[in-house]
C-alpha positions in Angstrom: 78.9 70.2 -34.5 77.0 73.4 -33.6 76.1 74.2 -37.8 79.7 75.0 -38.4 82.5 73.1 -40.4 85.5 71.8 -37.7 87.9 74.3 -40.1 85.8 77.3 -38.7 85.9 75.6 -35.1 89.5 75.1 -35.7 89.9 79.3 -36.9 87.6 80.4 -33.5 90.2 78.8 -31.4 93.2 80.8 -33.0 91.3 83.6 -31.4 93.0 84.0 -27.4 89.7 85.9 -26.7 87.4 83.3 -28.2 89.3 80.4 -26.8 89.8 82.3 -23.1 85.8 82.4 -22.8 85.5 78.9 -24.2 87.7 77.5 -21.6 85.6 79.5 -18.8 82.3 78.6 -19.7 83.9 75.0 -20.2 85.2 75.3 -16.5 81.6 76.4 -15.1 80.3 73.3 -16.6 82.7 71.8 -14.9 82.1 73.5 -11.9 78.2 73.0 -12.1 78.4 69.2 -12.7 80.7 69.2 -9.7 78.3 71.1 -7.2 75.8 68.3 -8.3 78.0 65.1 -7.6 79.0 66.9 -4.5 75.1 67.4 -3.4 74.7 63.4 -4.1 77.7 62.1 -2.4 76.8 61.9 1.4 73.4 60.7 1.0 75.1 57.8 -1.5 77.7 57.2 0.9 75.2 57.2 4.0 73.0 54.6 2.0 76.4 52.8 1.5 76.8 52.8 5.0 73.6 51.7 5.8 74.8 48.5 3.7 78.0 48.3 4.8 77.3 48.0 8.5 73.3 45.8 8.1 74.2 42.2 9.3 71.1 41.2 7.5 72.1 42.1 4.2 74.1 39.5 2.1 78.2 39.3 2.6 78.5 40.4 -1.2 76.2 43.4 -1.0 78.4 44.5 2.1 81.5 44.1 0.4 80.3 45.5 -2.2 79.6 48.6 -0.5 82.3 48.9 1.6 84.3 48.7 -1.0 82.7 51.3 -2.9 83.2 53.4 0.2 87.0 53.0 0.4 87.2 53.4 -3.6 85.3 56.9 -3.0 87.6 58.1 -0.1 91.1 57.0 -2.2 89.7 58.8 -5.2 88.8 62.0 -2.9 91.9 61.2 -1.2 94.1 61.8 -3.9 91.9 64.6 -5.6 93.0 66.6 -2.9 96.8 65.4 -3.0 96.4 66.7 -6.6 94.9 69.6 -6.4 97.6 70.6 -3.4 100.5 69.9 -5.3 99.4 71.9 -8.5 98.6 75.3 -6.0 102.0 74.4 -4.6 103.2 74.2 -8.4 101.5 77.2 -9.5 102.7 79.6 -6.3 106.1 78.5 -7.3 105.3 79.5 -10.4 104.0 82.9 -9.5 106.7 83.6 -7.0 109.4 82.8 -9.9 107.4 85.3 -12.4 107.9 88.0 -9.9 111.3 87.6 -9.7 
């Protein structure tokens, strides 16, 4: 663990300043892996689709894939119904800290 004892870890993240700029170098790691996964998804989901819709290709392969596709559009799907309701959350939450 990074040469120090979890104790000391433990006493950095007492610190709001250390554990502030923890948090945001965590979150552009975050944000970095999801650039990448976001630069793979439409050449996966095209190949997908290249499955999906190849009469030649074997009935489980196809349902494989188009199941994959429908997995991948739920789970974006309700990303986005997430991520919606906590902005909705969080102006709420502004607008009552102005009060």
């Amino acid at each position: 663990m990074a040469g120090i004892s979890s104790r000391t870890l433990r006493a950095y993240f007492q610190n709001a300043e250390f554990a502030a700029a923890y948090r945001a170098a965590a979150a552009d790691v975050l944000q970095d892996a999801v650039m990448e996964a976001r630069q793979g998804i439409s050449p996966a989901l095209s190949t997908l689709r290249t499955i999906a819709e190849d009469s030649e290709e074997a009935a489980p392969a196809r349902v494989s894939a188009s199941k994959a596709i429908v997995d991948s559009f739920l789970r974006l799907h309700d990303a986005i119904d997430v991520e919606e309701r906590i902005n909705a959350l969080e102006a709420q939450i502004g607008g009552l800290e102005k009060q």
